[in-house]
N, C-alpha and C positions, 0 to 999 in steps of 0.2 A: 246669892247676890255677889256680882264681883264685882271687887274695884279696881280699877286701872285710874295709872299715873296717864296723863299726856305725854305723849312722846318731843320732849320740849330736849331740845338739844344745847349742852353750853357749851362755848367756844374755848378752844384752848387758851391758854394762858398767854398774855403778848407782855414779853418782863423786857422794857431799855434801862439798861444798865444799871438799876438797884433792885431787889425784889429777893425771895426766897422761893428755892428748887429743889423741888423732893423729888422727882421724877428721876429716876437713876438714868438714864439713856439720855435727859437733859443733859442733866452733872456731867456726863462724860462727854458728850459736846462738846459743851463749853469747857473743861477742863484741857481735851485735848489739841487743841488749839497753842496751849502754854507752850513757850520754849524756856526759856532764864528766866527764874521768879528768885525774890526775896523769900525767906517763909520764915513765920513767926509761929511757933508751938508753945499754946499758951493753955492751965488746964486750972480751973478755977480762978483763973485773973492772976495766973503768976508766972511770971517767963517760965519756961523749961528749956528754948533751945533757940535758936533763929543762925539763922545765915542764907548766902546764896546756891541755885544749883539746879539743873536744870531737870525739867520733867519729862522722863525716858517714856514713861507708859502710862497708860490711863486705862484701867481694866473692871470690870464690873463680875467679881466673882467673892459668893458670900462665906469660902474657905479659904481665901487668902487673905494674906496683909498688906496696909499700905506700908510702904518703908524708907525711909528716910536716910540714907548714908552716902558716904564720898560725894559728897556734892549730888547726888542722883537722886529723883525723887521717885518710888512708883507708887501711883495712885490707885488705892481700889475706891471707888464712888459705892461699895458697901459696907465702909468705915466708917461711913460719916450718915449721920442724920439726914439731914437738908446743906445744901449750899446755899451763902446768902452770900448777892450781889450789893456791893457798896462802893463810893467815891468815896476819892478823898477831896478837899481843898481843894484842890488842882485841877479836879472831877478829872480824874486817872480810875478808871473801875479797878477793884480786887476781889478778891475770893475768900469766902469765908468757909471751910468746910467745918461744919458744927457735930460733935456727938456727946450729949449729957452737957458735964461739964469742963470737957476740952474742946479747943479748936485751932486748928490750922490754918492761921493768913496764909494764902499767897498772894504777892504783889509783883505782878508783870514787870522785866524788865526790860521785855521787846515788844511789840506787836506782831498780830498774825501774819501779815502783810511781809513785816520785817523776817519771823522764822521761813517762810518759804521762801523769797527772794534768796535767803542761807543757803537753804536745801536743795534749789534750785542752783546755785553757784557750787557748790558742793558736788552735785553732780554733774556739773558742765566741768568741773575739776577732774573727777574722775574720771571721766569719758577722754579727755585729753590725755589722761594718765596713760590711758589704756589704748590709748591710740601710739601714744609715743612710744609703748612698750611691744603693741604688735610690729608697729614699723622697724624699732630696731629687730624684734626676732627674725621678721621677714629678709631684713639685710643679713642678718648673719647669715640666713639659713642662703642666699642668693651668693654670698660670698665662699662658702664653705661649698655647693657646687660650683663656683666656676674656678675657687682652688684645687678643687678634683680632677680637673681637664686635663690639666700642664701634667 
């Protein structure tokens, strides 16, 4: 005698703006999106650290660390337990990365919108850069043959 389940399918998970994420490839999603956050390192309900600084990497590997220094954040999304999405007041979402009894706010100080409009300016910067920089070699190198002639 065998038993089969029904082949009943459940839908993924649809989280606006508050909810909890344990799916590691979620987490880093959404994390990676972040440019300038606030972070609050709290580990039993007791400050340990906080300041601002921006999130370099978001990476999902469960022999590294996340790390926290010179203002630079790197994320590992297998640090943390679950992410829980919350407002504040303002209904501003933040980040809650959770493990045991520590957790990591981060609280956005730009939007995603806003980091690439950056990164796109940034590179329209360099490309300029680099324009200006072959034009001038170009001149020299046009100048230094037609001082050769004479």
């Amino acid at each position: 005698m065998s038993h089969h389940l029904p082949d009943t399918r459940i839908p993924a998970p649809c989280i606006i703006n508050t909810g909890i994420i344990v799916n590691k490839l979620d987490m880093r999603r959404l994390l990676a999106d972040l440019g300038r956050v606030h972070y609050i390192y709290t580990q039993e309900g007791q400050l340990q650290s906080e300041g601002d600084g921006d999130v370099m990497e978001v990476f999902a590997n469960p022999q590294r660390s996340t790390l926290v220094a010179n203002q630079a954040l790197y994320l590992n999304v297998h640090s943390f337990d679950y992410l829980e999405l919350k407002q504040s007041p303002q209904q501003e979402t933040y980040f809650d990365l959770m493990q045991e009894s520590m957790c990591l706010r981060l609280i956005p100080l730009s939007t995603p919108l806003q980091e690439r409009r950056e990164r796109n300016l940034n590179v329209s910067a360099i490309e300029a850069m680099m324009e200006q920089v072959l034009s001038a070699r170009w001149d020299a190198e046009i100048d230094d043959d037609t001082s050769e002639s004479f």
